[in-house]
N, C-alpha and C positions, 0 to 999 in steps of 0.2 A: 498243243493239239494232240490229241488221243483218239483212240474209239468208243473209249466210254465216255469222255468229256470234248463234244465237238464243237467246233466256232463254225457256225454257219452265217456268210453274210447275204442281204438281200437286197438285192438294188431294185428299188424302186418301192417308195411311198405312197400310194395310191388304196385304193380297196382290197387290192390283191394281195399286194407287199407286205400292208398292217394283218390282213386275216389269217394270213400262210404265218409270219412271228408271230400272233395270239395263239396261233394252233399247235405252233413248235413249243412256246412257251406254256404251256398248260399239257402237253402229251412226252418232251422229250424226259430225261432226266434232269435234275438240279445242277449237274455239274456242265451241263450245257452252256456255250455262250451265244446269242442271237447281236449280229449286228446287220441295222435296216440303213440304208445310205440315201435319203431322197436329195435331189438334187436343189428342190426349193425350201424356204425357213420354213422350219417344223412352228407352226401357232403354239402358245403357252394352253394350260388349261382353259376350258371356259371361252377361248376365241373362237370365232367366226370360220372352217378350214377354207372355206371358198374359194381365197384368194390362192391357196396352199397347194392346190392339185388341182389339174382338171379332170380329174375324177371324182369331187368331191365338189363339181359346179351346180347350175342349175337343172339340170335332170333328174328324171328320178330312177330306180330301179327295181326290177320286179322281181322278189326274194323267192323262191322256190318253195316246197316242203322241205325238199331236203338239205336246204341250206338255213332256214328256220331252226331245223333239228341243230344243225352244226353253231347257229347263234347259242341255243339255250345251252347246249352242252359246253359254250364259250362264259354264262352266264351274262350275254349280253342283252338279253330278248326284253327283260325287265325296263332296260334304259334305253330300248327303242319302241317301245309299244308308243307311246305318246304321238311318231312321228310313224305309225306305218297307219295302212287301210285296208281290210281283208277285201280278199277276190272271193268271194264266197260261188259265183257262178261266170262262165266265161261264155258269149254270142260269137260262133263262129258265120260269118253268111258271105256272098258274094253279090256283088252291086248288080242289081238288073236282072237275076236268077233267082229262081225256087227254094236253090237245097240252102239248109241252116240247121245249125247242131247249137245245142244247149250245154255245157258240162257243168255240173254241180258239187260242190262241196258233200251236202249230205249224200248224195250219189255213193260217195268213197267210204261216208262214216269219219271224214275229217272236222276240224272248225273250219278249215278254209284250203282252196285249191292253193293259192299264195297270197304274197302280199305286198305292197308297192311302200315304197319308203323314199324318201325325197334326200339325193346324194349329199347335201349338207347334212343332215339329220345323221345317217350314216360314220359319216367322215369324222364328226364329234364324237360320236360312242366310239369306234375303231382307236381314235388320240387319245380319249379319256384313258380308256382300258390299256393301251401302249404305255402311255406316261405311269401306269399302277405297277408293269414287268419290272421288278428289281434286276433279271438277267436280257432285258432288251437292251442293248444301248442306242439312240436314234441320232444320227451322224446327220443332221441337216442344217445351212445346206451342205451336200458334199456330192459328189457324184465319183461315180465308179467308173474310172476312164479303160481299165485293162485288165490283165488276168492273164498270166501263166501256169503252167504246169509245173509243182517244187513239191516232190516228193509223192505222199501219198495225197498232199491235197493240192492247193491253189491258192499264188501268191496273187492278190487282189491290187493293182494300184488305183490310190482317191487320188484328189488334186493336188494335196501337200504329201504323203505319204504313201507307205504304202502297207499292207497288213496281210501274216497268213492264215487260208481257212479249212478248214475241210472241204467244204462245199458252197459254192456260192451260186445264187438263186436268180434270173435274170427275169425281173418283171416289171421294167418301165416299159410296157406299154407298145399298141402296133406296130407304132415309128420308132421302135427300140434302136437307139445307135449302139449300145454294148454286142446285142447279137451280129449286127454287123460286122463289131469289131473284129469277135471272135470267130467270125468268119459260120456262123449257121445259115445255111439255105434256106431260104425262103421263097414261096411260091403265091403271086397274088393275082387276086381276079375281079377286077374292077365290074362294077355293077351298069355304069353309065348311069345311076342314079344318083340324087340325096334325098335326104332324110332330113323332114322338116319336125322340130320340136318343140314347145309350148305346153304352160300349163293353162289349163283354161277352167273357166267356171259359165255352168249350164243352167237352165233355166230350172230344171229338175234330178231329185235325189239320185244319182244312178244306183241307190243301193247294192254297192256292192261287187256291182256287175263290170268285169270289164268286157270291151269288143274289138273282133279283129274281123275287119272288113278287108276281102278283097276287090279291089278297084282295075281299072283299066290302066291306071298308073303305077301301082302295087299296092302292099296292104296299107291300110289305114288302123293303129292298133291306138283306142283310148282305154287309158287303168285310172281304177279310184283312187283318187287320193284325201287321205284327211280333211275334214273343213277348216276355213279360217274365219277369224272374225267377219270378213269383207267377202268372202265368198264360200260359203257351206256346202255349194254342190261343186266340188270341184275333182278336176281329170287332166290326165297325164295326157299330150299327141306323143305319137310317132307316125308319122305321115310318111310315105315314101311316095317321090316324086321326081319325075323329072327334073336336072339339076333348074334351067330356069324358069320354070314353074314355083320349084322351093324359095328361089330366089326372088323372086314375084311374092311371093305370100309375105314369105319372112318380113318384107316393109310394107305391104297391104291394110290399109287401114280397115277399121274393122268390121264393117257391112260388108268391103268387099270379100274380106278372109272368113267371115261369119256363112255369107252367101256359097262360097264355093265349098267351105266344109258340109256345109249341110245337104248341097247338091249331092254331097259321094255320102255321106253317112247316113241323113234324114233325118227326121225331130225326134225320134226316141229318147233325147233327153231335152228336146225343146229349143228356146230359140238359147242363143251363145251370147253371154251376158259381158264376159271379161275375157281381155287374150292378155296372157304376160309376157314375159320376155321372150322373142323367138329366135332360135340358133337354126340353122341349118347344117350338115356336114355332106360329104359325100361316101359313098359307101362302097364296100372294098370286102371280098374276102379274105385274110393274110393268114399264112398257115407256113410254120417253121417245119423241114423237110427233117428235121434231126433236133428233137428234143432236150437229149440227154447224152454226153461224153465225162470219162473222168470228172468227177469235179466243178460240174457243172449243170443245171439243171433248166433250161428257157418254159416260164411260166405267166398263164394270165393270155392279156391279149398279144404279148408279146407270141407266144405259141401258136395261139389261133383266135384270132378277131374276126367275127361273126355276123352277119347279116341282121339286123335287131326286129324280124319280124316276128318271132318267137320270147324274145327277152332270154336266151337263154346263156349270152357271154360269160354273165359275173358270175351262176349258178353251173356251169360247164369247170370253169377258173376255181371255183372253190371246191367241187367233189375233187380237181387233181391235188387241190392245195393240200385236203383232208386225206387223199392218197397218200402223197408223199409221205405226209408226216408220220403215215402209221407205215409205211414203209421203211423210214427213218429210223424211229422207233424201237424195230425190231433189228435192223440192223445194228446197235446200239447196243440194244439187250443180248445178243450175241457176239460183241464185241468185233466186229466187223464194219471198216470205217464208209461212213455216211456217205464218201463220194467216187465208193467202188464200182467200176462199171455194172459190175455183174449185179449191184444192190439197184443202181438208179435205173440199168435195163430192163429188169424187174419190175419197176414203177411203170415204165413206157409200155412195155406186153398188156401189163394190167390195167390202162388206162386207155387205149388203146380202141377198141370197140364204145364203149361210151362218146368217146371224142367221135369216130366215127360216121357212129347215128347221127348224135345231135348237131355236126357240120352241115351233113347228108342233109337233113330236114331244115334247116335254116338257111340253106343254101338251094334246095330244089321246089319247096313250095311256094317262095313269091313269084318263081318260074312259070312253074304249073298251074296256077291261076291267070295267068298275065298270055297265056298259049289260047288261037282265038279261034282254034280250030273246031267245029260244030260236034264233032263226036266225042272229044276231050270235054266239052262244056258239058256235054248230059254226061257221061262221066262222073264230074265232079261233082254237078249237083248231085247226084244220085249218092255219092259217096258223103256228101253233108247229111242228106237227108239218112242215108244209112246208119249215120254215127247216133242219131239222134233218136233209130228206132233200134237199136238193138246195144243193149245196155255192158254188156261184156266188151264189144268194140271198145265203145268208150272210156271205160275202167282203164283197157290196156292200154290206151293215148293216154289218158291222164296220169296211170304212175309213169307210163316216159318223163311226159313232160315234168314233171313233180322231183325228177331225177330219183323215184326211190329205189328202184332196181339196183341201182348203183352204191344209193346209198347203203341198201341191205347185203351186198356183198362185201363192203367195207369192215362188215361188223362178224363175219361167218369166218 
């Protein structure tokens, strides 16, 4: 171990784990070593990841601008077009009210506000491009049971051994047991909801459009998704619901689940033709009180797992991912080791207000529609109908959400 040539290890295999080592591996130096430790069998090339992570199940995910930017710069964009579907315009409205906002692509002067990718599809390009790093090694399975402080960096213990790093990277996930181990705070704030998910296929093309309806139960958000042979018009739910409402639908056969979607959304895309496989979960804010110590970095949703009425976890998770690593980076190029407090506290200042906001906002607007008080509702609609007449509002919601703010000061 050195400070020009750093072994960083990263626990946890999932979306985060693989994009945070593609990012180290393409920006640190060559004398770098990357080791990713997931706890399940890593699939050979060409396999199915499904079974591999459940992050890489049947859901999909909704790619940002600014994490599009951080694929192509990965040279991954090519080998995921086939599996993504532009959001070319996004319908924001509220069930039984007036106000409703339009956002548009060419609005911005983009190809597309984002775009939806189905977490298999994902999970392959991430392995493909992992299994091509000559300096990755992927430890799977293996899991990362502990971690001490030995010297300037952090002796790691797996389940047979144990190994030292510079810095090791903690991102399996909400239910992180490492953070626990190592004793990080964490703060959580149960919704008393779930979150109902399916993909489904609709009577008509949604061109492009995805929608986020506000409901009396919370929002209701469907994204495009690419066609298939058996179903060409098809769409992403995320339904948020009362837990046994979700649980009601999720085995609902399909007039009845057909009938009550339509009830809260309505036929804009007609009658609901196919429902696929439907998961439910429950929903939870989880937000780590201490990020960053020697040696140590908590990343992903281990950090902060998000409310999904925005889609904004995996696109929040990778601008920190793209942080770090140019925080890395430089501390590298100045020969100053990767898991100095004063380098990773740095990353935390700086990352800090982004986290912030986009918590803030995934965390207070399913509130703020679901509040039934008569002057909050003209309010709101007024504030839809606002966003919709005055074109500079909107710009500014859009590169929020698009994360380019964030991303442009990455590059300054």
């Amino acid at each position: 171990m050195s400070a020009t040539a750093p072994h960083i290890v990263i626990a946890g295999g999932g979306m985060v784990g693989l994009s945070l080592a593609l990012l180290l591996h393409e920006q640190l130096p060559d004398a770098t070593r990357i080791t990713l430790v997931e706890g399940r069998a890593l699939p050979a090339p060409g396999d199915a990841p499904g079974g591999y992570h459940p992050s890489f199940d049947a859901r999909s995910t909704a790619l940002s601008y600014s994490t599009a930017t951080l694929f192509r710069e990965l040279g991954l964009w090519n080998a995921l077009l086939p599996g993504l579907a532009a959001i070319n315009q996004i319908h924001v409205s509220r069930r039984g009210r007036f106000g409703s906002s339009l956002l548009s692509s060419a609005e911005q002067g983009w190809d597309a506000l984002g775009w939806v990718v189905e977490n298999p599809c994902l999970g392959r390009t991430l392995l493909a491009a992992a299994h091509d790093c000559p300096r990755l090694s992927l430890r799977c399975p293996d899991r990362v049971t502990d971690a001490t402080p030995r010297g300037p960096g952090v002796r790691v213990s797996l389940n047979q051994e144990e190994i030292d790093a510079d810095l090791l990277v903690i991102a399996d996930g909400a239910e992180s047991t490492l953070r626990e181990k190592l004793g990080f705070l964490t703060q959580r704030k149960t919704y008393g909801q779930s979150a109902l998910i399916a993909n489904l296929a609709f009577e008509k093309d949604h061109g492009g459009c995805a929608y986020e309806r506000f409901t009396a139960t919370g929002p209701l958000a469907l994204l495009p998704l690419p066609p298939s042979q058996q179903a060409p018009h098809r769409m992403a739910l995320v339904w948020t619901l009362a837990p046994a409402e979700a649980a009601a639908l999720e085995i609902a056969g399909l007039e009845v689940f057909s009938r009550t979607l339509i009830d809260a959304f309505g036929y804009r895309l007609g009658r609901v033709l196919r429902v696929g496989e439907r998961h439910s979960y429950p929903l939870a804010l989880t937000e780590a009180l201490e990020q960053v110590r020697r040696g140590c970095v908590v990343l992903g949703n281990a950090a902060h797992a998000l409310h999904p009425v925005a889609g904004q976890g995996f696109n929040l998770a990778l601008r920190d991912a793209a942080a770090l690593t140019a925080t890395l980076a430089q501390a590298v190029d100045k020969a100053t080791e990767v898991g100095d407090t004063a380098v990773l506290a740095s990353y935390a200042r700086d990352r800090q207000r982004d986290q912030a906001q986009t918590i803030a906002a995934s965390d207070g607007l399913p509130a703020l529609f679901m509040v039934s008080d008569p002057l909050l509702s003209l309010g709101r609609d007024l504030a839809l109908s606002g966003m919709d007449m005055f074109p500079l509002l909107r710009r500014e919601f859009v590169q929020q959400a698009a994360g380019m703010a964030a991303l442009e000061s990455r590059h300054v």
